[in-house]
C-alpha positions as CSV (number, residue, x, y, z in Angstrom):
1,X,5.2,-6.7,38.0
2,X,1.5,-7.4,38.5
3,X,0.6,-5.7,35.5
4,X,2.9,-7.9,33.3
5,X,1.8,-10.6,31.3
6,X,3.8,-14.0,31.8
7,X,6.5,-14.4,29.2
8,X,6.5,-17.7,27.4
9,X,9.7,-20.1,27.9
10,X,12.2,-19.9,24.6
11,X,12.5,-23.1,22.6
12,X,14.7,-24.1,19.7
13,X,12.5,-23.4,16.2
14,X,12.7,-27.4,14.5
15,X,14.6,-27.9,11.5
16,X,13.1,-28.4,7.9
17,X,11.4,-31.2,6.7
18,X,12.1,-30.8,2.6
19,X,13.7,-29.7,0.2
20,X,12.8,-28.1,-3.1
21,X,15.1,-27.4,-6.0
22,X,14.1,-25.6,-9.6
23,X,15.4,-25.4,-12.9
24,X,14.2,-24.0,-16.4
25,X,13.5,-25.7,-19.5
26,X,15.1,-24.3,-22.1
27,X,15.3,-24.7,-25.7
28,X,11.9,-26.8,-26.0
29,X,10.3,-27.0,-29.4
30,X,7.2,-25.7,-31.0
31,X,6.2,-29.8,-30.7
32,X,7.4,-29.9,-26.7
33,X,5.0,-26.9,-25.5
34,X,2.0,-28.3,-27.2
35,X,2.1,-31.4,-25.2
36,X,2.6,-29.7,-22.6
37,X,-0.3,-27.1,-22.9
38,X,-2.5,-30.6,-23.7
39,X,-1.0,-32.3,-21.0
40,X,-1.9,-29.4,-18.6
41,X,-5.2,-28.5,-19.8
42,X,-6.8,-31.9,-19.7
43,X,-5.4,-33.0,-16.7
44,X,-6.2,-29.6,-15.4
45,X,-10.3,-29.6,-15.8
46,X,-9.5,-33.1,-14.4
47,X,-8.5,-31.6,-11.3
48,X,-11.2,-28.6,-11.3
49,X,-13.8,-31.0,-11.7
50,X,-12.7,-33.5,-8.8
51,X,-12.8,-29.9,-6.8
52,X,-16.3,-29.4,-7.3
53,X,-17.0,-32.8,-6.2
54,X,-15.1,-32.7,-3.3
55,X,-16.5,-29.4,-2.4
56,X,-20.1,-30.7,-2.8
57,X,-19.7,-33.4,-0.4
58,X,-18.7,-31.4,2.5
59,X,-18.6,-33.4,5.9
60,X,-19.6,-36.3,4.3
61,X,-16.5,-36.9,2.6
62,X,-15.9,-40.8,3.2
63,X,-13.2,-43.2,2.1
64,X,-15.6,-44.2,-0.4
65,X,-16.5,-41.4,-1.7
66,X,-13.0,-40.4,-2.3
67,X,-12.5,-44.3,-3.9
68,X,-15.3,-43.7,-6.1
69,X,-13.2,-40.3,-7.5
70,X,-10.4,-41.7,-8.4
71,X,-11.7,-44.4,-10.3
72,X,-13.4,-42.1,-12.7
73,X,-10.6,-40.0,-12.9
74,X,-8.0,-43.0,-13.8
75,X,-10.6,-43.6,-16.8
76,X,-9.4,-40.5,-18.2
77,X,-5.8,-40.1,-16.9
78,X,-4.3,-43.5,-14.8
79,X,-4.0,-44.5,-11.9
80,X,-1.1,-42.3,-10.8
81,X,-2.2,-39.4,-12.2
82,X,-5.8,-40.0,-10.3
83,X,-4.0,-40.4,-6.7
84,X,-2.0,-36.8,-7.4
85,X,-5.0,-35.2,-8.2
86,X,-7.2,-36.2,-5.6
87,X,-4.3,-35.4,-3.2
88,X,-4.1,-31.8,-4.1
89,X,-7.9,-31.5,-4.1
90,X,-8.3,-32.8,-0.4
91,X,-4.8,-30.5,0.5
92,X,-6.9,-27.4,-1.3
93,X,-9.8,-28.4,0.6
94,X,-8.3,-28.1,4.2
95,X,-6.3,-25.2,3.0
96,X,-9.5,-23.2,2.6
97,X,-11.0,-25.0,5.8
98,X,-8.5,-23.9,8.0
99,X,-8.8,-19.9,6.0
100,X,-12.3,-20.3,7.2
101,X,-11.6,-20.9,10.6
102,X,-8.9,-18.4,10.7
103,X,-11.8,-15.7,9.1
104,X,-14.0,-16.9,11.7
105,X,-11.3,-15.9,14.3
106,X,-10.9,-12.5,12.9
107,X,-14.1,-11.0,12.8
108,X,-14.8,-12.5,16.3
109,X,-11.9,-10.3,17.7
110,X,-13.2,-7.7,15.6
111,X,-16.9,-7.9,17.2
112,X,-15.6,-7.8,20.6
113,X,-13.7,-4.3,19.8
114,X,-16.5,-2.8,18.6
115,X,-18.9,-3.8,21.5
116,X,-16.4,-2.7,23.8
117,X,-15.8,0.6,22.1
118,X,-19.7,1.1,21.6
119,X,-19.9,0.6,25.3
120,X,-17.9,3.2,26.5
121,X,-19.2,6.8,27.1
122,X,-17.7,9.2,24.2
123,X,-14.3,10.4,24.4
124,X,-13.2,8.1,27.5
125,X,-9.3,7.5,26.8
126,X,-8.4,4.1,26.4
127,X,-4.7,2.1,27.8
128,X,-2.2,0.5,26.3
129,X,-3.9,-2.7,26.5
130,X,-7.4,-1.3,25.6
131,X,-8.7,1.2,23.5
132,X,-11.5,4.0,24.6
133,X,-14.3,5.5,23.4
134,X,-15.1,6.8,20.0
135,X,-14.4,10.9,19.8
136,X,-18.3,11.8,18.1
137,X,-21.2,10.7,17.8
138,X,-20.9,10.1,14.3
139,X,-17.8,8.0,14.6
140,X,-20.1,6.3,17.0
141,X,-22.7,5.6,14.7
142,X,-20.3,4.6,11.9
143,X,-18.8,1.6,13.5
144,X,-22.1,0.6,15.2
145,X,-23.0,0.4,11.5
146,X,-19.7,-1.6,10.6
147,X,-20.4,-3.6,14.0
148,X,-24.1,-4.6,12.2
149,X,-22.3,-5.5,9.1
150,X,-19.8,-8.0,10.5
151,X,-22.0,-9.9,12.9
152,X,-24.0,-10.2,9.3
153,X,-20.7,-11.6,7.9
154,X,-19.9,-14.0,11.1
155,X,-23.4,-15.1,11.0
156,X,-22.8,-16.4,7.4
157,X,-19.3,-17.5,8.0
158,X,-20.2,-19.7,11.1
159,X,-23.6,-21.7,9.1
160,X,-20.9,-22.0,6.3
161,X,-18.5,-23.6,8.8
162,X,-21.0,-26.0,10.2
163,X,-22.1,-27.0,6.8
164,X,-18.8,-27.7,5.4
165,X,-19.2,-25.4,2.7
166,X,-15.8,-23.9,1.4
167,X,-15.2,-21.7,-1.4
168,X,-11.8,-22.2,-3.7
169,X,-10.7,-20.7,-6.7
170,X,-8.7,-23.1,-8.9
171,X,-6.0,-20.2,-10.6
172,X,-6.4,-17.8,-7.3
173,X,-9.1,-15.1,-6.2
174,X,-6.7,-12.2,-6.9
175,X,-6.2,-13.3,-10.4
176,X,-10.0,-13.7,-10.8
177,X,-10.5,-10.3,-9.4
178,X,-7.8,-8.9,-11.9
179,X,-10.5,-9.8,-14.7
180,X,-12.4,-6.7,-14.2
181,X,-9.1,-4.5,-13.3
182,X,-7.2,-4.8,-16.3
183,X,-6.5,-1.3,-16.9
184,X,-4.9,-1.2,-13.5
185,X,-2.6,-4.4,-13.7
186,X,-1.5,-3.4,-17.3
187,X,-3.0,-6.6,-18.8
188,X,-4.9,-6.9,-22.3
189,X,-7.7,-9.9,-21.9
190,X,-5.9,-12.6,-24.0
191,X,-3.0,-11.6,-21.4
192,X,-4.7,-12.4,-18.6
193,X,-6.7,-14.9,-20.3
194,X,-3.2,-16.8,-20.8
195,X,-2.3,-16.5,-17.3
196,X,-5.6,-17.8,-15.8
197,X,-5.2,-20.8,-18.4
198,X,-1.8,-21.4,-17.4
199,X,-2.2,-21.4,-13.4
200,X,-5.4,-23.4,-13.6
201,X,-2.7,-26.4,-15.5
202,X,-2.2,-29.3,-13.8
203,X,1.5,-31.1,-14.5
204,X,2.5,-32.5,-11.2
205,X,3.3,-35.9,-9.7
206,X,4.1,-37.6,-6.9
207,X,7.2,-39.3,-6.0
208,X,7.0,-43.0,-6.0
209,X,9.9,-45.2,-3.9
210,X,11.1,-48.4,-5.7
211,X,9.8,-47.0,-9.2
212,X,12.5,-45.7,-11.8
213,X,14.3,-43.0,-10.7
214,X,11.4,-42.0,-8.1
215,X,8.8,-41.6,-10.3
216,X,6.3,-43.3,-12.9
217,X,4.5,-40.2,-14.1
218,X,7.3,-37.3,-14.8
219,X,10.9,-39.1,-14.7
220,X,13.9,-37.1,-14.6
221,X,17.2,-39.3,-15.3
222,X,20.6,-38.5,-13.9
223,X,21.6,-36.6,-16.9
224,X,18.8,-34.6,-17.5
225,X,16.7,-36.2,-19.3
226,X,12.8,-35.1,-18.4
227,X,9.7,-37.6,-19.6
228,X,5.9,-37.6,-19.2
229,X,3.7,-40.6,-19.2
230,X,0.7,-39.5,-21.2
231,X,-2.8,-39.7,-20.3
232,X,-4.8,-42.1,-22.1
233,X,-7.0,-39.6,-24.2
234,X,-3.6,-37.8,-25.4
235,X,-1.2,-41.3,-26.1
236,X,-1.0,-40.8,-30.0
237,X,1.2,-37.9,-28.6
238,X,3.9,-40.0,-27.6
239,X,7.8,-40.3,-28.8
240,X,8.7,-43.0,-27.1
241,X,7.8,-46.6,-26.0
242,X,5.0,-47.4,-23.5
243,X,3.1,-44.0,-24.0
244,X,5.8,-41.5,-22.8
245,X,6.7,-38.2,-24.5
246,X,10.5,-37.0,-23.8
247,X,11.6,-33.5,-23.8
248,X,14.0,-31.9,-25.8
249,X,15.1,-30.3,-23.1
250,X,18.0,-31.3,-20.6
251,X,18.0,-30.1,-16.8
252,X,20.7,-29.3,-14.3
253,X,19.4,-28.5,-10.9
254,X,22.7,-26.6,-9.5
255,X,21.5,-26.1,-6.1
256,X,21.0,-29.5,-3.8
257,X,22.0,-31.1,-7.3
258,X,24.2,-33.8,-5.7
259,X,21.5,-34.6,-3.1
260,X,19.2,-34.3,-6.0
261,X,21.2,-37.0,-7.9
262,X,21.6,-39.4,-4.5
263,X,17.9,-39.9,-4.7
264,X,16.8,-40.7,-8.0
265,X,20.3,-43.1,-8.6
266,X,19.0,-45.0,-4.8
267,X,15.1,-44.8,-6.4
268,X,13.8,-42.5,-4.0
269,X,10.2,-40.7,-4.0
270,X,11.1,-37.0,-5.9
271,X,8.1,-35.1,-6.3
272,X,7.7,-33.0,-9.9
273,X,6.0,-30.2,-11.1
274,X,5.9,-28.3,-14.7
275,X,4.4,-25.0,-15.0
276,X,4.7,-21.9,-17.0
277,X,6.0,-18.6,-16.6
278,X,3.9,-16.2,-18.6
279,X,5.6,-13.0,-18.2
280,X,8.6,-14.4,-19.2
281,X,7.9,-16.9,-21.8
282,X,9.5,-19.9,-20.0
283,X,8.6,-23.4,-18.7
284,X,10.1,-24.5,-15.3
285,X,10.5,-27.7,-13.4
286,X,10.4,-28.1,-9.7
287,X,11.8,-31.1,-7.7
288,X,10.7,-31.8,-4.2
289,X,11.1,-34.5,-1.8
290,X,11.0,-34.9,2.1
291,X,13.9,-35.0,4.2
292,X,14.6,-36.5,7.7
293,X,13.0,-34.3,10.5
294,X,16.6,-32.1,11.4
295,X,17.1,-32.7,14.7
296,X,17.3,-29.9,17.0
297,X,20.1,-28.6,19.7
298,X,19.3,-29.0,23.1
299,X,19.1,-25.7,24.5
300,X,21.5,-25.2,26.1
301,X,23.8,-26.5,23.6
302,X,22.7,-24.0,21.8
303,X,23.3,-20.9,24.3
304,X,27.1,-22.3,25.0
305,X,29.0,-20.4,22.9
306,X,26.9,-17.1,22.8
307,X,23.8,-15.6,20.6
308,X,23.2,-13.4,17.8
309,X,19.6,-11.5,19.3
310,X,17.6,-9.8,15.8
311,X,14.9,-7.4,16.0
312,X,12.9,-7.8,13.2
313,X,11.7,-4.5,11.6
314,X,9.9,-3.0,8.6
315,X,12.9,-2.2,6.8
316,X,15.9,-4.1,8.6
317,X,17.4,-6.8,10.7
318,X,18.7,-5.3,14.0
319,X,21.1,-7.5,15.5
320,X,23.6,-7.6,18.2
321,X,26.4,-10.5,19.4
322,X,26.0,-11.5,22.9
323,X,28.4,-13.7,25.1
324,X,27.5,-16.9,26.9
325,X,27.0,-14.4,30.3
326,X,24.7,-12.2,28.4
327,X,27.3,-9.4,27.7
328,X,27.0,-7.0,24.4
329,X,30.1,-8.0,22.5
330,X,31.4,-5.1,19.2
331,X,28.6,-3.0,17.7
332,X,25.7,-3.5,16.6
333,X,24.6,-5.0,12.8
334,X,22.1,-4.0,10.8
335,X,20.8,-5.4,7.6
336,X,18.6,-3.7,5.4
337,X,15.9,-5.0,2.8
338,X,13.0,-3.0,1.0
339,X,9.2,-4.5,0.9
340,X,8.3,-2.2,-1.9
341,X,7.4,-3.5,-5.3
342,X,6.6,-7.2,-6.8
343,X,6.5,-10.1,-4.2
344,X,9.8,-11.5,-6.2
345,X,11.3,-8.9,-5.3
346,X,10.2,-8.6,-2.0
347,X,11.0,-12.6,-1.3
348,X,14.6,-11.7,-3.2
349,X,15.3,-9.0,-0.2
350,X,14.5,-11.1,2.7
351,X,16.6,-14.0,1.3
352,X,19.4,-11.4,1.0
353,X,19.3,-9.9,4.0
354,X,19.1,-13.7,5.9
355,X,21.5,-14.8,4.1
356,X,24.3,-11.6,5.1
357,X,22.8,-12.0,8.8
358,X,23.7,-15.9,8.8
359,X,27.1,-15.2,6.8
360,X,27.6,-12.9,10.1
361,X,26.6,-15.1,12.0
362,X,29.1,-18.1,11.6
363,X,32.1,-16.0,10.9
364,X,32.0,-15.2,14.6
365,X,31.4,-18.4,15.6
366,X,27.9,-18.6,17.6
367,X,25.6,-21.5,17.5
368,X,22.5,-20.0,17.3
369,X,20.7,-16.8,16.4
370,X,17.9,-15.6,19.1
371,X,14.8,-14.0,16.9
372,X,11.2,-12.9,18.0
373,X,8.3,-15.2,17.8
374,X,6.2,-13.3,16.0
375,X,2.6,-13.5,15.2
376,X,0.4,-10.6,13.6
377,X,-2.4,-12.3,13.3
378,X,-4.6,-10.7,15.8
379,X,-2.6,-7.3,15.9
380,X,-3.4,-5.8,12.4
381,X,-7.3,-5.2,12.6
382,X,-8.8,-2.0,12.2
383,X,-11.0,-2.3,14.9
384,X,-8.1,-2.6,16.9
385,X,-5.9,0.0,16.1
386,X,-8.6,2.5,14.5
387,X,-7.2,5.0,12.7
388,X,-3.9,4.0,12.3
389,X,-3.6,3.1,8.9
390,X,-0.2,2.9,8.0
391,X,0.9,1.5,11.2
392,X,-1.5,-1.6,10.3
393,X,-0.2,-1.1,6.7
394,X,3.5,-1.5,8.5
395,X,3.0,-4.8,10.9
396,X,0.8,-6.2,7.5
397,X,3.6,-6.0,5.4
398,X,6.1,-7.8,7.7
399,X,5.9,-11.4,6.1
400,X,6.7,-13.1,9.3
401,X,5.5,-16.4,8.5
402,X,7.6,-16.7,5.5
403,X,10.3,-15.5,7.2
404,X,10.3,-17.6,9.8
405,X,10.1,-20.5,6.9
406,X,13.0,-19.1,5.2
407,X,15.5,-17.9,8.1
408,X,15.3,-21.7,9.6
409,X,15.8,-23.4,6.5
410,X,18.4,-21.2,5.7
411,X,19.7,-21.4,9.1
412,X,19.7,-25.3,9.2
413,X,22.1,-25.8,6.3
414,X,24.9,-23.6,7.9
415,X,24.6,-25.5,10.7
416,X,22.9,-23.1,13.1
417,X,19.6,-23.1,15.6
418,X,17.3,-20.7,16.0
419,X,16.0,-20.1,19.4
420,X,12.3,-18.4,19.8
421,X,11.4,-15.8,22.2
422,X,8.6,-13.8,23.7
423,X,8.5,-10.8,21.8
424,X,6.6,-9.3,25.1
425,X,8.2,-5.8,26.6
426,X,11.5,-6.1,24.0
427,X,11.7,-3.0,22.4
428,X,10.6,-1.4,25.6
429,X,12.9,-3.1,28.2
430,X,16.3,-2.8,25.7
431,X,15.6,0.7,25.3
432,X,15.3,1.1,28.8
433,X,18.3,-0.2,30.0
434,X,20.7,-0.8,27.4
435,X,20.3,2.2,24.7
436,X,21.7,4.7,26.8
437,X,24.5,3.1,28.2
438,X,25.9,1.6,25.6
439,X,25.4,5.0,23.3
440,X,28.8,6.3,22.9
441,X,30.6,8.9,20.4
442,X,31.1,6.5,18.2
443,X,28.7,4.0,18.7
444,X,25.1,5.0,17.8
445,X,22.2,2.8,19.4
446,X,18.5,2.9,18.2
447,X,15.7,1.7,19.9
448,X,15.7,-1.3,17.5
449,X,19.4,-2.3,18.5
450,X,18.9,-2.3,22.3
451,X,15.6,-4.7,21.1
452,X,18.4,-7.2,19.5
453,X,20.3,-7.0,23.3
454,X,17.1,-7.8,25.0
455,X,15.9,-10.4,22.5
456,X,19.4,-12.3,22.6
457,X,19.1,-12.2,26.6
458,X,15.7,-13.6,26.8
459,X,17.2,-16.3,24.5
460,X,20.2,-17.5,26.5
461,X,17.7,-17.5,29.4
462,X,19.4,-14.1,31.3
463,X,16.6,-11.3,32.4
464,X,16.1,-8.6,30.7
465,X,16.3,-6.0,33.1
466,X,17.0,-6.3,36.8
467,X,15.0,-3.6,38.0
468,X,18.1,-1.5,38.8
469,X,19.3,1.5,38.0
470,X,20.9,2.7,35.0
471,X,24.7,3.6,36.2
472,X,24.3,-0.6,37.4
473,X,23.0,-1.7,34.5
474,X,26.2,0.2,32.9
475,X,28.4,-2.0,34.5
476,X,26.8,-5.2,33.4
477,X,27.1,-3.5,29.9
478,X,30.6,-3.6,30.4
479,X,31.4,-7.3,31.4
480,X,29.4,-8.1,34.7
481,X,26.3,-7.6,36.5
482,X,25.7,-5.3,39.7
483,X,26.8,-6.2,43.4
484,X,24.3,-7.2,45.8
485,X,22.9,-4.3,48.0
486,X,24.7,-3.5,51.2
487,X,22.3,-4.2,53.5
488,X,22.1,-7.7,52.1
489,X,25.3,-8.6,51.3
490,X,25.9,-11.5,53.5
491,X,22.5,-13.3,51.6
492,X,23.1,-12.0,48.2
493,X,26.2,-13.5,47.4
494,X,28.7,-12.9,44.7
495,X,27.4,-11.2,41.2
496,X,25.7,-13.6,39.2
497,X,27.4,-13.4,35.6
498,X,31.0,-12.3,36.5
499,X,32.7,-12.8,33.3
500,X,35.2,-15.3,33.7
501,X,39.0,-14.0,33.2
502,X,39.6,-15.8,29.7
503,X,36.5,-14.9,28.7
504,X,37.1,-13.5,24.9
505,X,35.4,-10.2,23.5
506,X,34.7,-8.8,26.5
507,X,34.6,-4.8,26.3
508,X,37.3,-2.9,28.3
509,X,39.9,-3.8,30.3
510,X,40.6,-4.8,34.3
511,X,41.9,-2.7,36.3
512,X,46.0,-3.7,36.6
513,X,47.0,-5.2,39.9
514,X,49.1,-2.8,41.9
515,X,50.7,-2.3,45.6
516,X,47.7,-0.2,46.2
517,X,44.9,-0.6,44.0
518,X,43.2,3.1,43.8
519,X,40.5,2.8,47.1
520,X,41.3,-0.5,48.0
521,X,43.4,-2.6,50.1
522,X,47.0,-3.3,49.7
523,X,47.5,-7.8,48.3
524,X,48.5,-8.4,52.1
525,X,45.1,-7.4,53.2
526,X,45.9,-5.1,56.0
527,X,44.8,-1.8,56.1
528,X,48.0,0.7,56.3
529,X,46.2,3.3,58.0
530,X,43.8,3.4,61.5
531,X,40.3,4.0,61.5
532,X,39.3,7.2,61.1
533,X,37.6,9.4,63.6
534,X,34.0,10.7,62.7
535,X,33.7,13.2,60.0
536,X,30.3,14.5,60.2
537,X,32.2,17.9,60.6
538,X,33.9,18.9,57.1
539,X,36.0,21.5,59.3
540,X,37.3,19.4,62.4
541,X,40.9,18.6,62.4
542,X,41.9,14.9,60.8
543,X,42.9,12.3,63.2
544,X,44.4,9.9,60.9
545,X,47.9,8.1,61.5
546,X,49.4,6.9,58.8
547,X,51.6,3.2,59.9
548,X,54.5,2.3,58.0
549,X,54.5,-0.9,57.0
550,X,57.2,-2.8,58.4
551,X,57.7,-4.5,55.0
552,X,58.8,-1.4,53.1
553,X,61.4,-0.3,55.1
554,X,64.7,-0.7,53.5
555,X,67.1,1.2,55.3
């Protein structure tokens, strides 16, 4: 156990903290989208331009300085307008700040692979914790080159970092890199050019408590009725009073809709935001508002009536049902999804998969669902796992942090927790001493399902593995854990999760009570025959007396 790194303690993943709810605008008029391309596009160079500004000041960003931006911003636009867009300049700003950091981070780890490597003599194996030397001398001198080029890229990184410089793309990098792949991403340039106009847009405001319906600047009544307060440049647009411009359109938000409708009839803060869907051809209008921190299960309240364990894997959810003691209950679950194709679809297939596991989930009546705590951030370098391409190509594609988002979410409005858990020695451990065991004619275990045994385990705070062998580790499979050692019995007491006699779902059945249980002792408690002589000789002649019980005579 030296050798073993110290597993972190599992904790109860908190709740959500909003909510966000979107619906199409449809049948809008040739009039509708040109305010709203005007709308966008003026209040969008707006925003670019407060960008540059912010980005020029760097560290010396000041209360004042931010003051003095929104006042010449609420010339153009109003006041309102001015605070939503300096807001999502400064959350752009520390978006790319933390990136930064998190580059930084990265090619640190990646510096201090390569020295190591570089170190090593050539062809010296490496561990599992480790890796060795570099097999030729070419490979050598390769990544001493690659070594040169990314202490030249963390050089530049860190002076940018202490300058406060930060570099943001208002419309997204990839899209900007798309310009010169057009051939490749099946685009024509007024295509893209529409695209890079449209996500560049700025039709957003922030929720406002006390005002009308929850806000001044986009107001969405209970019946669906959706209007704009104009900026001042673009006013002679307006239909109605006071400068606002109303939609043809009518909304009806069918998911959260009653919640929806409980904030803007109490005139609650309900954030909005317009954009446009080029592809398709269709506008869209997101809601969003903050919610009251869900409060999360104590632990153990959590582990009382059992736990769904899920491996999480490149292709599927494996998961497993575990009682309170720790004890596989039925088979083992699997749900599939594909990460192939377009990042709808990919976001489509986790949300469907989630959704069956959590569907599972409360039909048999657990609390909580044990998952990994996973975090590839530092695992998917190549300097780390060298030429293993497509198993860096596999952990990459794992969206973990968004599934983590979505699974607790998700999890939180059917009323269930999720506990996290060291994903240390999982896969190993359950393979180890569950797969085989619990592999039967008709029940086929992978590697992946024993991982959802030892995950749920770690959860409801049970080990792992024992250290014992595997015909003892069958029969804690099977309802209980193993007695304590002979020569220790009088200090190791009784087993430690004895499944309890009512306990439900337990797998197989107790031996029935009889007269004379098979190699026990009759309910009376005496023995019914005398102690036998030795039998270190197989030949010699038996000595045993058999004693009739005085209670079964009858005649």
């Amino acid at each position: 156990m030296g050798g073993l790194r110290k597993l972190e303690t599992p904790f109860v993943a908190p709740g959500p903290c909003g909510a966000a709810v979107r619906d199409c605008l449809k049948h809008l008029t040739s009039q509708d989208e040109r305010v709203l391309r005007a709308v966008g596009a003026h209040q969008g160079a707006l925003a670019s331009r407060d960008l540059k500004a912010r980005c020029a000041n760097g560290l010396e960003h000041s209360g004042d300085t931010w003051a003095a931006r929104k006042r010449d911003l609420t010339k153009e636009s109003s006041s309102r307008i001015a605070g939503a867009i300096t807001k999502a300049t400064h959350d752009q700003w520390a978006l790319a700040r933390r990136c930064q950091a998190a580059h930084i981070r990265q090619l640190d780890a990646g510096i201090r692979t390569l020295r190591h490597r570089l170190s090593l003599p050539l062809g010296e194996k490496g561990t599992k914790r480790t890796a060795g030397g570099y097999r030729s001398k070419g490979e050598w001198f390769r990544k001493s080159r690659r070594l040169a080029a990314l202490e030249a890229r963390h050089a530049a990184a860190v002076g940018d970092w202490q300058a406060g410089r930060v570099r943001v793309v208002r419309g997204g990098k990839r899209l900007l890199n798309t310009r010169h792949h057009l051939t490749e991403a099946r685009l024509t340039e007024d295509q893209w050019r529409q695209r890079w106009e449209a996500e560049r847009w700025f039709l957003a405001a922030d929720g406002e408590s006390g005002k009308r319906f929850g806000n001044e600047t986009i107001r969405v009544t209970p019946d669906g009725e959706v209007s704009i307060k104009l900026p001042v440049p673009l006013a002679h647009l307006a239909n109605t009073r006071h400068g606002r411009y109303t939609l043809t359109a009518r909304i009806a938000f069918a998911h959260r809709g009653a919640e929806w409708a409980d904030r803007i009839e109490a005139n609650r803060a309900v954030a909005y935001r317009i954009h446009l869907n080029t592809e398709r051809g269709r506008w869209y209008l997101t809601a969003s508002w903050q919610r009251p921190a869900v409060q999360t299960i104590p632990l153990e309240t959590a582990r009382a009536r059992g736990m769904i364990g899920v491996d999480t894997n490149a292709d599927h959810f494996a998961a497993y049902r575990l009682d309170q003691h720790g004890n596989p209950v039925g088979d083992p679950h699997r749900f599939g999804y594909d990460l192939s194709g377009t990042a709808g679809h990919r976001d489509a297939q986790i949300r469907h998969a989630l959704t069956r596991l959590i569907n599972w989930a409360v039909r048999v009546g657990v609390a909580a669902i044990g998952i990994e705590d996973l975090d590839f951030t530092a695992e998917k370098t190549r300097e780390k796992h060298g030429r293993r391409k497509r198993f860096r190509q596999l952990i990459s594609g794992i969206p973990t942090a968004k599934l983590k988002a979505r699974l607790v979410s998700m999890a939180a409005e059917r009323g269930l927790a999720i506990v996290a858990v060291d994903p240390a020695y999982t896969s190993l451990w359950g393979a180890q001493h569950w797969q085989k065991p619990l592999t039967t004619p008709r029940r086929k275990m992978s590697r992946h399902d024993a991982a959802g045994i030892a995950i749920g385990r770690r959860a409801l705070g049970h080990p792992v593995r024992d250290g014992v062998s595997p015909a003892r580790t069958e029969l804690r499979a099977w309802g209980r854990t193993a007695p304590p050692p002979h020569d220790r019995s009088d200090r190791a007491g009784h087993r430690t999760a004895q499944a309890a006699p009512g306990t439900q779902g337990r797998e197989g059945t107790r031996p029935p009570t009889t007269d004379r249980p098979p190699g026990g002792s009759p309910p009376s408690g005496k023995r019914k025959r005398e102690p036998s002589a030795s039998n270190t000789v197989r030949d010699a002649p038996s000595t045993q007396q058999w004693v009739q019980d005085s209670l079964m005579c009858t005649g």
